[in-house]
C-alpha positions as CSV (number, residue, x, y, z in Angstrom):
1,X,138.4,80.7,154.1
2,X,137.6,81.3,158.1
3,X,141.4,82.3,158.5
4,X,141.3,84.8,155.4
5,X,137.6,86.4,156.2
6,X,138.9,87.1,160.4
7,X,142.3,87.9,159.6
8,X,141.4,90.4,156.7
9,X,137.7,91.6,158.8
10,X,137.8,95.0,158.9
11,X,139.2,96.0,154.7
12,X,136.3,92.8,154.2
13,X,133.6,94.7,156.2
14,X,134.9,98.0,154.8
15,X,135.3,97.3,151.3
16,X,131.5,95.4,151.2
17,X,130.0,98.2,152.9
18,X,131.0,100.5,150.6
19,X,130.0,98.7,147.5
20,X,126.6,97.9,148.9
21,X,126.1,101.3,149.8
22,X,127.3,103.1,146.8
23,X,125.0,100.4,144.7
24,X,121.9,101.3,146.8
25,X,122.3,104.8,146.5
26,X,122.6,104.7,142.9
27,X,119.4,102.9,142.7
28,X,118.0,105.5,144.7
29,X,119.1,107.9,142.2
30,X,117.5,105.8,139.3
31,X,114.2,104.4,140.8
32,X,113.4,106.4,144.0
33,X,110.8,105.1,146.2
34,X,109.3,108.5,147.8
35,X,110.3,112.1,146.7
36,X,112.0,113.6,149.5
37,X,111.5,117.0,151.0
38,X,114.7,117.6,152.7
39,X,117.8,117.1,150.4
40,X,120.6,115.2,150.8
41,X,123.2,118.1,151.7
42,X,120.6,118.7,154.8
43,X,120.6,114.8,155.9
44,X,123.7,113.4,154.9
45,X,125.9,115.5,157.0
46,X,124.6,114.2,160.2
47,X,123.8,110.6,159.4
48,X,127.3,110.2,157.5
49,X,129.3,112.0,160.5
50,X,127.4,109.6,162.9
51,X,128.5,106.6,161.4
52,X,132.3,108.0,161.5
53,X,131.9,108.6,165.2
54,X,130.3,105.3,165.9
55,X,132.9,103.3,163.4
56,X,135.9,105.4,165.1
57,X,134.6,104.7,168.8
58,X,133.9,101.0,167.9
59,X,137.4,100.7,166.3
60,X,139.3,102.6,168.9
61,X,137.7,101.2,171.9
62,X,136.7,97.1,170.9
63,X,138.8,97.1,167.7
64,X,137.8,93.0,167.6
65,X,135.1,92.4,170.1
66,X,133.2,90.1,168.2
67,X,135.7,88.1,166.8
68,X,137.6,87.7,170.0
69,X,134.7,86.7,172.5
70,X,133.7,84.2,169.3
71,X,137.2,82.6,169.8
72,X,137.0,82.8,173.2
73,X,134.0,80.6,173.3
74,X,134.9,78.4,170.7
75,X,138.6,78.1,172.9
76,X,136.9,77.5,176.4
77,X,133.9,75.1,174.8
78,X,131.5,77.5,176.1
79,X,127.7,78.0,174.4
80,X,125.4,76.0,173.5
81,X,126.8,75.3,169.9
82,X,130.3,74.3,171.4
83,X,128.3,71.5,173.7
84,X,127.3,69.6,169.9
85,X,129.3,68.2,166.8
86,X,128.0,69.7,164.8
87,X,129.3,70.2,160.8
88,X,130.7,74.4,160.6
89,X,128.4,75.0,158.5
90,X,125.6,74.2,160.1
91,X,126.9,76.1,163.5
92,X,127.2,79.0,160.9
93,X,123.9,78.8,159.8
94,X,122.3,78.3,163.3
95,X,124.8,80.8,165.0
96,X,123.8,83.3,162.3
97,X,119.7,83.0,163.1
98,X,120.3,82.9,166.4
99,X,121.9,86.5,166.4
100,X,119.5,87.5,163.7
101,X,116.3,86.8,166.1
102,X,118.8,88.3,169.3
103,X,118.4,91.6,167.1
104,X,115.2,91.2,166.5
105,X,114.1,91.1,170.3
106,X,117.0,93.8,170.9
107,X,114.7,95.9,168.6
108,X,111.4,95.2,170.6
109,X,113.7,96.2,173.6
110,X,114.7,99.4,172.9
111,X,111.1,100.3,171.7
112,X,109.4,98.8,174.8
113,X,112.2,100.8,177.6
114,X,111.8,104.2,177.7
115,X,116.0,104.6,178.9
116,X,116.1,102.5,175.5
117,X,114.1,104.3,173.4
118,X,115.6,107.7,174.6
119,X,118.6,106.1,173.0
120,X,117.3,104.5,169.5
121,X,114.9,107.6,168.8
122,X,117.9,109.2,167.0
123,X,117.8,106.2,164.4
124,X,113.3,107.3,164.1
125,X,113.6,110.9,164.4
126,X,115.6,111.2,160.5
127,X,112.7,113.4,158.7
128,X,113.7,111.4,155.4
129,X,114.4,107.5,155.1
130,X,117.3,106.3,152.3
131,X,120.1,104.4,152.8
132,X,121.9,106.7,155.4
133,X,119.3,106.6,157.6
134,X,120.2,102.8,158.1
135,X,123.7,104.0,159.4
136,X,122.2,106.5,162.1
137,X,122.2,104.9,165.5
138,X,123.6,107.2,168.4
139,X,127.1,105.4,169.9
140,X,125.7,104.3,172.8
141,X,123.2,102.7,171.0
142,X,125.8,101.2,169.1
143,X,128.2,100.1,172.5
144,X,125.4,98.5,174.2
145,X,124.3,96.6,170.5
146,X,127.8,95.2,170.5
147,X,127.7,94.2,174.3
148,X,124.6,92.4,173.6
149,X,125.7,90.3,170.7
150,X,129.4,89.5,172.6
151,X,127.0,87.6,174.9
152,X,124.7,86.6,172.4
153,X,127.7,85.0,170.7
154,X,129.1,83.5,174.0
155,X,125.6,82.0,174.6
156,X,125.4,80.4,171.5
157,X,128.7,79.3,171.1
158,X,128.8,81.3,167.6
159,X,132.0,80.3,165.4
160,X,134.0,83.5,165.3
161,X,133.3,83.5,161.0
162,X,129.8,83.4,161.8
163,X,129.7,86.4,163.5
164,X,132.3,88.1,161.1
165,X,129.5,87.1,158.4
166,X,126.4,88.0,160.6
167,X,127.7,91.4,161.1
168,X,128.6,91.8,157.3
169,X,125.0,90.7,156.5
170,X,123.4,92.9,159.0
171,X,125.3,96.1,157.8
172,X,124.2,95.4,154.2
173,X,120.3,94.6,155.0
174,X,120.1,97.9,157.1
175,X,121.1,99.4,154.2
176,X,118.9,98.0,152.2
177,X,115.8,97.6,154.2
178,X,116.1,101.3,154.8
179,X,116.6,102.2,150.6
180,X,114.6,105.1,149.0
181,X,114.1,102.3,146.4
182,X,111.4,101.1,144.7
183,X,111.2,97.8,143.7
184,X,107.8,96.3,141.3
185,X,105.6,94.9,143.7
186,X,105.6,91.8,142.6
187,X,109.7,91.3,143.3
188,X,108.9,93.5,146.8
189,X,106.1,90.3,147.7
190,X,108.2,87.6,146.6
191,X,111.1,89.2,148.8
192,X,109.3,89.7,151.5
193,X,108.8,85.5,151.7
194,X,112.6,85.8,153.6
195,X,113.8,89.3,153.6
196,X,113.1,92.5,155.0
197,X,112.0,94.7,151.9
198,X,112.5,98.4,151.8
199,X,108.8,99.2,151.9
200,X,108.1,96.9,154.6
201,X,110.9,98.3,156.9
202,X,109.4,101.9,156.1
203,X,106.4,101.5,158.0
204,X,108.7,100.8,161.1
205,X,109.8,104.8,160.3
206,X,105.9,106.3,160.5
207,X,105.0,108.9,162.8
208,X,102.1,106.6,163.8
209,X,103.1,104.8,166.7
210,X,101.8,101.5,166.6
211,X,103.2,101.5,163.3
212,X,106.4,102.2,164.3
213,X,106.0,99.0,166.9
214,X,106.2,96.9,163.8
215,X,108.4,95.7,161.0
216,X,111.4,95.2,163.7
217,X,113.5,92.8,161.6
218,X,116.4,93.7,159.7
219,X,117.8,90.8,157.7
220,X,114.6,88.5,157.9
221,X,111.1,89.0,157.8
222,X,110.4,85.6,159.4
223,X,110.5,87.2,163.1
224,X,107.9,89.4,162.4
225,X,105.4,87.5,160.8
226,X,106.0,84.5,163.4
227,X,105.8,86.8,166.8
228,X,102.9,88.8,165.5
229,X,104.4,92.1,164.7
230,X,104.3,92.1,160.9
231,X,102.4,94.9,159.8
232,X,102.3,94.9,155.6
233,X,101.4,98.7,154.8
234,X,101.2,101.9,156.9
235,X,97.2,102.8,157.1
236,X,98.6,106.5,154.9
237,X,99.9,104.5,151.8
238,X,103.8,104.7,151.5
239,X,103.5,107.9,149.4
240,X,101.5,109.7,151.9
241,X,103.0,108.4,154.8
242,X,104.9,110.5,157.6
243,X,107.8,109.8,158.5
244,X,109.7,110.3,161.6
245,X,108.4,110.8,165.0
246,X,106.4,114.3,166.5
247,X,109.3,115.0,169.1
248,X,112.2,116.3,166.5
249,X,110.6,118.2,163.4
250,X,112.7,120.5,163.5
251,X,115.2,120.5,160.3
252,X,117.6,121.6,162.4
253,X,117.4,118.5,164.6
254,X,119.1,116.9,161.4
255,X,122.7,118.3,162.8
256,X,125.4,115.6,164.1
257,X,125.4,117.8,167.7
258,X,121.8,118.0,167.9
259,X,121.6,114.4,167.3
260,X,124.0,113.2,170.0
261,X,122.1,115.2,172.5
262,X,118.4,113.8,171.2
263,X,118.4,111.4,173.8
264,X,119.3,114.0,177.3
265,X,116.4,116.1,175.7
266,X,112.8,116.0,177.4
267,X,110.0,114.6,175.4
């Protein structure tokens, strides 16, 4: 199964990707969360020609970073997972939080830095939130993500499946945490027990700053509520809730260009 899922990663990534988001977007369509202001054909533009650029770059440039610094651990004995005998699947499992909680302090990171921020601000400053606003990180973002989980990986000693499956997982709760969807409330509490639900991970997306320092788990919810940044509702409501931030309101900030150059323009 390990040789199939990193021999066959990319179509695997590629073809679950596409069914998640095609799935989510349909239940957009059906049971939408918020009604939205600015239409698809102004959003989806950018945020879908982002995520080409960044899957291109990513492809061209580290076609198999992740996997091959995995193997390279796992080959040299290096990481804190390699030092144990431990059963796979329980590397898997550990591996996997480990990377989960990695992203969750990444998060804090590039909120906390204001170098950081300038970067991940593109990913706040969509004036809608639905599935493709899950995909829009700026490719430097993006590069200095995967640099940090390569080392993540080689400091855990993360079997290279693990990280083939983290990454799947991650790519598929972004899009979900991020879903125009709305889900009864009492599914969206019983969720929010483990995962990140999409109306928890919208108040992360308010123009109110402290409650954009919240809600900075993706897959998980656990981080959140255990480091003391869970925050459950925005103080608006979710219908009347803004969302964005007050330095790019303009719907012309919405275009691919505009968005690559968010992060050289002066607050």
């Amino acid at each position: 199964m390990s040789d199939y899922l990193l021999g066959h990663e990319p179509a695997i990534r590629l073809v679950i990707s596409a069914a998640v988001f095609a799935l989510i977007v349909s239940g957009e369509v059906l049971f939408p969360r918020r009604p939205q202001q600015i239409g698809r054909m102004r959003r989806w533009p950018g945020n879908l020609g982002i995520v080409l650029l960044d899957t291109a770059l990513v492809r061209v440039l580290f076609p198999t970073a992740l996997v091959a610094v995995a193997l390279a651990a796992q080959a040299g004995g290096w990481g804190i997972l390699n030092a144990f005998a431990l059963p796979g699947w329980l590397a898997a499992l550990l591996a996997i939080l480990a990377l989960d909680v990695a992203i969750y302090f990444q998060h804090r990171a590039f909120h906390a830095v204001p170098v950081l921020w300038r970067l991940h601000r593109m990913h706040h400053a969509d004036l809608e939130f639905d599935a493709t606003t899950g995909l829009r990180f700026h490719p430097f973002e993006i590069l200095l993500s995967l640099a940090i989980k390569c080392a993540v990986v080689v400091i855990v000693g993360a079997p290279a499946a693990a990280a083939v499956i983290f990454e799947i997982a991650l790519n598929a709760a972004s899009l979900f945490n991020h879903a125009n969807l709305r889900l009864p409330p009492g599914l969206d509490r019983l969720l929010r027990h483990v995962l990140v639900t999409p109306d928890m991970h919208r108040v992360h997306h308010s123009i109110v700053r402290r409650e954009t320092d919240s809600n900075f788990g993706f897959t998980v919810s656990w981080w959140d509520r255990l480091f003391g940044t869970y925050r459950p509702q925005p103080a608006a409501g979710q219908d009347a809730m803004t969302i964005g931030i007050p330095l790019f309101r303009d719907p012309s900030d919405l275009r691919l260009d505009r968005m690559l150059l968010q992060p050289f323009r002066r607050e």
